[in-house]
N, C-alpha and C positions, 0 to 999 in steps of 0.2 A: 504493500500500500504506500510505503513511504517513497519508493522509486517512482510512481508518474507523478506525484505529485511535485520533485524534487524538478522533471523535466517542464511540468505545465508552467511551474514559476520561472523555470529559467527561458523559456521560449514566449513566457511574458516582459520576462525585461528587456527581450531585444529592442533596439529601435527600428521602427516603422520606416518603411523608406517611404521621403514624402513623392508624391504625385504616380506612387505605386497600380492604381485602379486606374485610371490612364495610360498608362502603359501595357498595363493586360490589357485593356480593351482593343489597343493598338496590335498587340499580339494576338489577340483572340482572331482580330479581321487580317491580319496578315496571314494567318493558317490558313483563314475559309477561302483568301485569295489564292493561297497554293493548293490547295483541295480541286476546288471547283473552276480555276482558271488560268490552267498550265501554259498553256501558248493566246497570250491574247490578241495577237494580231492574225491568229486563222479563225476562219469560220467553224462553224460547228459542221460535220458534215450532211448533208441532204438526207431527210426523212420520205424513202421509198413510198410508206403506207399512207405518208398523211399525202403525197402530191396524187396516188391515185385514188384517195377519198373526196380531195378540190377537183378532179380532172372527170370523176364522176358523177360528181356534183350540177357542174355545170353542165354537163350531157342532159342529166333531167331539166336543171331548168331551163335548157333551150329548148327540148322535146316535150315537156310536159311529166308530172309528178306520177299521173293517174294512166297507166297504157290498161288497153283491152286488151285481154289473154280470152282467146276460147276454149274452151276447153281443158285447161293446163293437167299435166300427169299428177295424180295423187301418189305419192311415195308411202311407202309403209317404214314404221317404226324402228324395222332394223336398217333400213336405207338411210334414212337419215340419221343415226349414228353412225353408219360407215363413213358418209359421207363429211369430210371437214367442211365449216362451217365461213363463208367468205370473207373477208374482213373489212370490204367495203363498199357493196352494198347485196343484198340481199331482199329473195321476190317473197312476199308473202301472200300463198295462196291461200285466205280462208284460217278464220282464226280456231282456238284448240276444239270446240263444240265441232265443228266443222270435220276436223278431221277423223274423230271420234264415230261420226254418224258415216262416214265417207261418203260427205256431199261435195261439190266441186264450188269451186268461188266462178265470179266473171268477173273479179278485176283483180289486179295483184298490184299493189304497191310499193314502189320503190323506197325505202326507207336507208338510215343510215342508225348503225348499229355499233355497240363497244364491242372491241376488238374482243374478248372472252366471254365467251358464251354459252361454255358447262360443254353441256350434249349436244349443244348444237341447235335444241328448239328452239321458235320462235313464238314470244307470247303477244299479242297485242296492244298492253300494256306500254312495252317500252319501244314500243316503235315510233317513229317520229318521221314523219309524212312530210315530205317537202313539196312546198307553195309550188303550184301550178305556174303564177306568174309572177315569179322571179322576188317576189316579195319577201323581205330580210326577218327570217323569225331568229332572237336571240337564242333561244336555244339550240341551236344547233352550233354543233365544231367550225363549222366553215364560216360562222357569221362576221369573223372579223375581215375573214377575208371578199368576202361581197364588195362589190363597188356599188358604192352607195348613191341614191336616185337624186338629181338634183331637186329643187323645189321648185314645183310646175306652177306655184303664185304667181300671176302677172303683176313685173316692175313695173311701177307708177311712171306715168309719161313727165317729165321735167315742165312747169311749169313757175314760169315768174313772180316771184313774190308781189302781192299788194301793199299798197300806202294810200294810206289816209291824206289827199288832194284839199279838201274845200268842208269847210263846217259852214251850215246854214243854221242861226237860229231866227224863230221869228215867231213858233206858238209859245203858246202861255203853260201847255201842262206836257205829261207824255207824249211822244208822238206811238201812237198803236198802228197806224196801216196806210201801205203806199202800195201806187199800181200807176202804171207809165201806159203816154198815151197810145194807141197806133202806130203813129207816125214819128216816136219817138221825140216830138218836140216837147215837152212836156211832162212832169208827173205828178199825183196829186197825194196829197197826206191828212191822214186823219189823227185826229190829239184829244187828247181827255180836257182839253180845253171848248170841245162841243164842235169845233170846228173844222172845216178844210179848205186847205190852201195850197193852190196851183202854184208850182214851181217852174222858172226854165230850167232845162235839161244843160244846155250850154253855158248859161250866164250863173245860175243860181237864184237867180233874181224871183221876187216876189210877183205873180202877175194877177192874184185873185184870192176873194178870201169869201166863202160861202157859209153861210148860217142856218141853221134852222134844227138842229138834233139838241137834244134837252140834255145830253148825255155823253158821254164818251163815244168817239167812231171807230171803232174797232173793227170794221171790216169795206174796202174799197173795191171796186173794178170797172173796171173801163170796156164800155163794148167797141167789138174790131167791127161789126155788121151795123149801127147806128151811131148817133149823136149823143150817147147815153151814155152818164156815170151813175153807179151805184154803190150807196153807201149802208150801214148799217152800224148801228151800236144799244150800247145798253140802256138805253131806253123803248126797247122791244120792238123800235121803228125801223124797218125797212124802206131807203128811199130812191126815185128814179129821176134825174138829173138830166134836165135838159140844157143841153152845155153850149150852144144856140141861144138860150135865150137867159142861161144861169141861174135857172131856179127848179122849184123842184115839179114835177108835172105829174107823178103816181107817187103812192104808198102805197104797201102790202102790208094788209092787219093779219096776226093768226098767233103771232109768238108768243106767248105765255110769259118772257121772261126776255134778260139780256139777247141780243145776236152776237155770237165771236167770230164766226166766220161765213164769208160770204165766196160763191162762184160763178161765173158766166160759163154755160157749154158753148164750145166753141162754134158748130154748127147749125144749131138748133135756139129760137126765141125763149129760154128758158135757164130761170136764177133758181140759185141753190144757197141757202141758208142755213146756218144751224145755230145752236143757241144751247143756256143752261137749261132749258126745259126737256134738254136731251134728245131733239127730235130735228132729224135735218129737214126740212121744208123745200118744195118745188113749186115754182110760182110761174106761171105763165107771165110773158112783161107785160105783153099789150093788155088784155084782160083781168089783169090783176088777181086772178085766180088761183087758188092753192088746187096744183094739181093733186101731190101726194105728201103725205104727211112720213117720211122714212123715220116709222119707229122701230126701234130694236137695243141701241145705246142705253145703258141702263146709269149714266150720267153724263154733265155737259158734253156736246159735241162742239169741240174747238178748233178744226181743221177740216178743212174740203178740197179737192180739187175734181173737173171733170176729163172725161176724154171723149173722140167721137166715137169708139166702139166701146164694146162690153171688155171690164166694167166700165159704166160711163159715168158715174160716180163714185168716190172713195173718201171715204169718210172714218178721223181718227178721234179719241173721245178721252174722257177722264176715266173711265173704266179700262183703260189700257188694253183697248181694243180695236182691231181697224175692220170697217165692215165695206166689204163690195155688193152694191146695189143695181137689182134690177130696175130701171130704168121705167119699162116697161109695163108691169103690174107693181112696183113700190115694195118687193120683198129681198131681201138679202139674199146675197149668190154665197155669199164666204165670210167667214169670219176668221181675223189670223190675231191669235194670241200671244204673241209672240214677244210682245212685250210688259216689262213688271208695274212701270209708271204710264203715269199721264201721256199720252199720243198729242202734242203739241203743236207741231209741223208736219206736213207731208210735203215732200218735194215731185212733181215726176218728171222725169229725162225728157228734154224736149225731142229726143230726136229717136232714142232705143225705145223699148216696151219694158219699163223699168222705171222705180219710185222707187224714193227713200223717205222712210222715217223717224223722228228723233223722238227720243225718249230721255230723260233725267238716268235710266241706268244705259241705253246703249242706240248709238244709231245705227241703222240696221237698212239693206238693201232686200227688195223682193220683185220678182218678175213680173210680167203683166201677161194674158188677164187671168192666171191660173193665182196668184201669190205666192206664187213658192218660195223659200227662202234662200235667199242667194250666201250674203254672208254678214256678218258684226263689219264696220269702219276697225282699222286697227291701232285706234285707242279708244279712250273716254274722255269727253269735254265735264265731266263731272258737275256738271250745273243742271238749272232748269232751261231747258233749250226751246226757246220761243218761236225761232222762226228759221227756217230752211230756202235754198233756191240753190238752182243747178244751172250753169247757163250751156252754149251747147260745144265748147272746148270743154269739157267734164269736168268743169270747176264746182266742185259745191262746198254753198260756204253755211255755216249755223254762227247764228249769235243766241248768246250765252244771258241769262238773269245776273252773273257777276262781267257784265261788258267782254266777255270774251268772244271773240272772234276767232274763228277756227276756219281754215282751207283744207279741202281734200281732194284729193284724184278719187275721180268717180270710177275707176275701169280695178284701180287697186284698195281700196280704202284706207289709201297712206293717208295721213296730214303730212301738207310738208309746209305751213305756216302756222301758227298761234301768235294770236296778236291780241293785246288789249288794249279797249277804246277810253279816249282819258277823256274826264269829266270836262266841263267848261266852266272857267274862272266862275265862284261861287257858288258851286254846286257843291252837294254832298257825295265824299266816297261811295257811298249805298247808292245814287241815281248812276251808277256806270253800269248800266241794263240795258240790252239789245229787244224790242220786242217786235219790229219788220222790219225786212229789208227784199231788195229786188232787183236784179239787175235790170238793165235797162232793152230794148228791144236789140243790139248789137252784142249784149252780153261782155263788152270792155268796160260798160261803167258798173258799180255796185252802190246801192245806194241801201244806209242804214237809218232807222228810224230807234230814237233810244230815250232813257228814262230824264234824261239832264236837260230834256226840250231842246235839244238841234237832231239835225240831218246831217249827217255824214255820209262824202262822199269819196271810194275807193274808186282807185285804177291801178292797174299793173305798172310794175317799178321797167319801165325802156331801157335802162343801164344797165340791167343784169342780165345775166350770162350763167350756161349750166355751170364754169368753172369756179365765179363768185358768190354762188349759189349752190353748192351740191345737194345732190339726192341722198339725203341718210336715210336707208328704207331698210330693213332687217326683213327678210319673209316670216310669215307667223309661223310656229309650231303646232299651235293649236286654235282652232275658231270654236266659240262656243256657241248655241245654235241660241242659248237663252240668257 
C-alpha cells in the first residue's frame, strides 16, 4: 500500500509543462494527418461502382423511371439465391405477396439499391423509385451530383425609376378620386372638401371648380362615348355631369348608404356603383334606372372595374372577397377568396386578360375570365393599400395609407422602386396617405391624389440608364398561394 502511494505523490510534484494540451492537440491532428492523408497532392483513386451507379442513373432519367415489361420471367426461390444480386441497379418484378401467389407484375421499376443485400431479395420497402422527369429527390446517392434546374421565374423587364415633377394644391380637404379626360387634356379630382376640380394635364393649372355633393367624392369617371362626368360620394348621391354646360343634369337614387366606388362599361350606356350598403348597383345613364341591384358582398363594396366580355364586372369588398358578375341576369359567376383583408383596389391590364388586387396582407395577380391564380407580387407594401393602376409598359404602381408609393413589373412581380411621398409645409406626418391615383391616357404621367390636400405629379426619371439603375431581383423560392 505504501508503494503507489509513495509514486502518486511523486508524479504529483512534477511540474506541468505549460501550454502542454496545445501541443497534444497539435499532435493528436498531426497523427490523423498521417493516418488519413499520406500523399496529399494525389487524388484519391476512381470509385468503379459509384461512376456506374451516376452512368445508370442518368440512362433512367433520360429514358424514363417507369419501363413496360410484358410478361417478365418469374424466378423461383433457389434462383435467386444463386443468383448475385446487382449493385447498381436492379428490376423489381412484383412485390413479396406477388411472388408468393406466383402472379406476374406489368411494370418493373428501376430502382437504386445499397450495395449488400443479404440473399439477394428485394422488398418494396426500400426501394426508391427514381422521378420520371428528371426531378432532384434528396434522397437518393446521386442527388448531389444532379445538375441543378435553373429558375424558370421570369426576370423583371428594367424599367426607369419615377420622380415626383409638380405638387398641385388647391382643395380644402382629402383629395379621394381622379379620372383623366379622353383626350387627355385634362383630369378631374374629387376631395372630402364636397368638391371637384378640373385640372390641366400640361400646365397644372386650375380650370374649374364644380359644387353640388353635401359630402365627400369618392368616386369619379369620365365617359369616352359622351359629354359626361360622373361623380359619387358619401352622401348616397350619385351624379351625371354635363361638362357642356357644367352642371349636373341626372341623379340616380337607390343607395342606402355612402358610394366608394364608381364604373363606366366601356361599351355599353351603363354605370356601376357600389357602396357601404354592400351592394354594387347598375344604372342605366339615360333613364336613370336601376337595372340590377349585384347583391352577394356580405360588407362594403369598395372597388369596381368593368370589361367588354364576361366577367364584365369585378367587384372587390371588405369581406375580403372578389366577386365576378353576370352581367346578364345580376348573379355571381365566381367568387375568389383568396385574400385575408379588405379588397381595396383592383387594377386590370389594359392590354393582357389579367387584374391585380391589393390587399393590406398581399397583392396578388389572377387571370381573366376564369380567376385563377397566377401568383403573390414579391414582396409586401405592409400598409393599407388604397389604390392600384397598371399602365400599358406593365408599370403598376399602389399607394400606400403611410404615403408609400411602390412600383412593380407586372410580367415579374418584382418592385424595383419604393418611394415615399412627403407631406407639404404644415401638414401632419399622419396626412402622408395615398388614396387615388391614375395615370394618365399615355401612361408617362402618374398622377397621385393624397391625404395633405395636393396632387402629385410623377414621370419617369430621362437620365437613367439600366447601368445607374440596376435590376436587384432575386427569383422567389417559394410563392404562397394565401
Amino acid at each position: 500500500m505504501s508503494g503507489p502511494t509513495t509514486t502518486m505523490a511523486s508524479s504529483s510534484e512534477l511540474p506541468v509543462e505549460p501550454q502542454s494540451f496545445k501541443k497534444l492537440t497539435f499532435k493528436s491532428l498531426k497523427r490523423s494527418l498521417d493516418l488519413f492523408s499520406p500523399n496529399h497532392s494525389q487524388l484519391p483513386p476512381p470509385d468503379t461502382e459509384s461512376k456506374k451507379i451516376r452512368i445508370s442513373h442518368k440512362l433512367h432519367v433520360e429514358y424514363g423511371g417507369i419501363k413496360s415489361v410484358s410478361n417478365p420471367p418469374v424466378k423461383s426461390a433457389s434462383q435467386n439465391q444463386a443468383e448475385p444480386s446487382s449493385s447498381n441497379a436492379i428490376v423489381l418484378a412484383g412485390t413479396e405477396s406477388s411472388k408468393k401467389t406466383g402472379t406476374q407484375s406489368d411494370l418493373a421499376v428501376t430502382s437504386l439499391q445499397p450495395k449488400n443485400l443479404g440473399n439477394g431479395s428485394v422488398t418494396g420497402k426500400s426501394t426508391a423509385v427514381i422521378p420520371a422527369h428528371g426531378t432532384s429527390e434528396r434522397n437518393l446517392p446521386t442527388a448531389a451530383l444532379m445538375e441543378r434546374i435553373p429558375s424558370r421565374w421570369p426576370r423583371p423587364v428594367w424599367h426607369a425609376p419615377w420622380k415626383n415633377y409638380r405638387v398641385i394644391s388647391g382643395h380644402l380637404g382629402w383629395v379621394r378620386s381622379i379620372a383623366f379626360s379622353p383626350n387627355n387634356e385634362w383630369f378631374c379630382t374629387g376631395s372630402a372638401d364636397r368638391t371637384i376640380k378640373i385640372w390641366d394635364v400640361g400646365s397644372g393649372q386650375l380650370k374649374l371648380t364644380l359644387t353640388g355633393h353635401i359630402e365627400q367624392v369618392r368616386g369619379l369617371a369620365v365617359s369616352t362615348r359622351h359629354t359626361y362626368m360622373f361623380s359619387a360620394g358619401d352622401d348616397k348621391l350619385v351624379k351625371c355631369w354635363d361638362l357642356e354646360q357644367n352642371k349636373v343634369i341626372r341623379s340616380y337614387h337607390g343607395h342606402l348608404s355612402g358610394v366608394y366606388c364608381l364604373a363606366l362599361h366601356p361599351t355599353i350606356d351603363v354605370l356601376l356603383t357600389g357602396g357601404r350598403d354592400s351592394v354594387c348597383r347598375v344604372w342605366d345613364i339615360r333613364s336613370k334606372m336601376q337595372i340590377h341591384a349585384l347583391s352577394g358582398h356580405d360588407n362594403t363594396v369598395c372597388s369596381v372595374f368593368t370589361r367588354p366580355t364576361d366577367p364584365q364586372v369585378v367587384t372587390g369588398s371588405h369581406d375580403s372577397t372578389i366577386k365576378f358578375w353576370d352581367l346578364r341576369y345580376g348573379k355571381t359567376m365566381a367568387t375568389l377568396t383568396h385574400h385575408k383583408k379588405t379588397v381595396r383596389a383592383l387594377a386590370p391590364h389594359p392590354t393582357e386578360d389579367s387584374f391585380a388586387s391589393a390587399s393590406a396582407d398581399n397583392t396578388k395577380k389572377f387571370s381573366l375570365p376564369r380567376g385563377e391564380f397566377l401568383h403573390n407580387m414579391l414582396s409586401q407594401q405592409k400598409t393599407i393599400i388604397n389604390a392600384m393602376t397598371v399602365n400599358q409598359e406593365g408599370v403598376l404602381a399602389t399607394g400606400g395609407d403611410n404615403g408609400s408609393l411602390w412600383f412593380w413589373d407586372w410580367k415579374s412581380g418584382h418592385c424595383f422602386q419604393q418611394s415615399q411621398t412627403i407631406v407639404q409645409p404644415g401638414s401632419l406626418d399622419s396626412e402622408a396617405g395615398i388614396y387615388a391615383l391614375s395615370y394618365d391616357m399615355t401612361g408617362s404621367r402618374l398622377v397621385t391624389c393624397e391625404a395633405d390636400k395636393t396632387i402629385k405629379m410623377w414621370k419617369e426619371d430621362e437620365n437613367a440608364t439600366p447601368e445607374t439603375h440596376p435590376v436587384n431581383f432575386k427569383p422567389p423560392k417559394d410563392i404562397r398561394r394565401f
